[in-house]
C-alpha positions as CSV (number, residue, x, y, z in Angstrom):
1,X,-35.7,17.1,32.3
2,X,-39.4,18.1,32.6
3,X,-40.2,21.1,30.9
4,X,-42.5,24.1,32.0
5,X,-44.4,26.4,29.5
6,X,-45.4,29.6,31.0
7,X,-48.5,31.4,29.8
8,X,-49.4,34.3,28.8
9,X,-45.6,34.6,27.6
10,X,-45.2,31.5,25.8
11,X,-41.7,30.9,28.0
12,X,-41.0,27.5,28.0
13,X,-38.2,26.3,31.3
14,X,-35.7,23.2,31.4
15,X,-36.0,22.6,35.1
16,X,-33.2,20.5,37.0
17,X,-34.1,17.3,39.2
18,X,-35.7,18.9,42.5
19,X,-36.1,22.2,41.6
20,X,-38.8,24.2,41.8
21,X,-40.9,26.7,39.4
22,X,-40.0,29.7,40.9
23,X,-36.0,28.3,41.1
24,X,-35.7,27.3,37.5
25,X,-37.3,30.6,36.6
26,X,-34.8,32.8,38.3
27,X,-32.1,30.3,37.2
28,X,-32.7,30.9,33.7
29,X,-32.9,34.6,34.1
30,X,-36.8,35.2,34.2
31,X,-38.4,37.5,36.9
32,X,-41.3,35.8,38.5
33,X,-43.8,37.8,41.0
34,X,-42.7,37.3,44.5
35,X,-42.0,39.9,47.4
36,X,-40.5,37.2,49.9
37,X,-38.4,35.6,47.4
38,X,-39.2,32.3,47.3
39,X,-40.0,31.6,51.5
40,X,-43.5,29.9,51.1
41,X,-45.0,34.1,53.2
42,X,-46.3,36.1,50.3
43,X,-48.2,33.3,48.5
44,X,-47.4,36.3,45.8
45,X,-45.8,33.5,43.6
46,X,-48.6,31.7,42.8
47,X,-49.3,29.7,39.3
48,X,-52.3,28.6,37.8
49,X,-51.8,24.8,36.7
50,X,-53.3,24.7,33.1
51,X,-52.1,21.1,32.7
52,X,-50.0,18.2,34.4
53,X,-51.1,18.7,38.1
54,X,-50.5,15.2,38.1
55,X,-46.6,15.8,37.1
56,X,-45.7,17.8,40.8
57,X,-44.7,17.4,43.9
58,X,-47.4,17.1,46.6
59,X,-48.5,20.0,48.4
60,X,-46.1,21.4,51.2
61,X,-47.1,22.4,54.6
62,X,-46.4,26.0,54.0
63,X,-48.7,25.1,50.6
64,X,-51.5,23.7,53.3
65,X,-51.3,27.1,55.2
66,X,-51.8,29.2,52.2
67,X,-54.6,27.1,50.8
68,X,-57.5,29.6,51.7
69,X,-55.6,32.3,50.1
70,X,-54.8,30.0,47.2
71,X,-58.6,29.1,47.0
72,X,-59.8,32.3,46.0
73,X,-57.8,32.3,43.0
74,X,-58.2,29.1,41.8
75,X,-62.1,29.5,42.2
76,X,-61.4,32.1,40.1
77,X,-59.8,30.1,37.4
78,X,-61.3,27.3,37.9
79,X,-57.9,25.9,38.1
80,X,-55.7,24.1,41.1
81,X,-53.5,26.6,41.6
82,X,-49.9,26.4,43.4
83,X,-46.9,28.5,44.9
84,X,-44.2,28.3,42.6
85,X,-41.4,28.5,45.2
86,X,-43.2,25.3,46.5
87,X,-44.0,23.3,43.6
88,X,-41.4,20.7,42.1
89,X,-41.9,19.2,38.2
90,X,-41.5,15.8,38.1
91,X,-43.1,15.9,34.2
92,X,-43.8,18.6,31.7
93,X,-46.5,20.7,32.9
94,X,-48.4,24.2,31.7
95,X,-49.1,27.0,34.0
96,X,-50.5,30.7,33.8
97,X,-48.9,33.3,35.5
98,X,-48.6,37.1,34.0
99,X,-45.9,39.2,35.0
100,X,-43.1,36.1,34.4
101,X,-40.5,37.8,31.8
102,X,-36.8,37.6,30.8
103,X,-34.9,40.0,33.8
């Protein structure tokens, strides 16, 4: 099972075949940012990829939409950057994303 280390926390996540950030997150009893609750609208999820972009799913349509919002950040961080209700592991990846903590 691919494995995702969350940073600034240090949280490191077992996620199940097809299942995405923000699902293995709340699964496993973390809080992740999000006001729509994992529907693709508030782009609110959003996760800087530190390493293993290669290791995820391609980019979904509701992904393509938010890309100028998404933009902004990861010019930013100089980072590709993607919605964690959106984004599948298919390999062990590292992302950033502060306010992610045990509920």
């Amino acid at each position: 099972m691919p494995t995702v280390t969350v940073l600034p926390a240090d949280i490191a996540m077992e996620t199940q075949p097809g299942e995405t950030l923000l699902g293995a997150a709340q699964r496993l009893g973390y809080t992740w940012p999000t006001v729509c609750g994992g529907e693709g609208q508030c782009r609110t999820c959003y996760a800087v990829i530190e390493q293993g972009e290669d290791a995820l799913s391609p980019v979904t349509a509701l992904e393509e939409e938010a890309s100028p919002a998404l933009a902004i950040v990861a010019r930013r961080a100089g980072k590709p950057v993607r919605l964690a209700c959106q984004a599948v592991p298919t390999g062990d990846i590292t992302v950033q994303r502060s306010g992610v903590r045990k509920s």
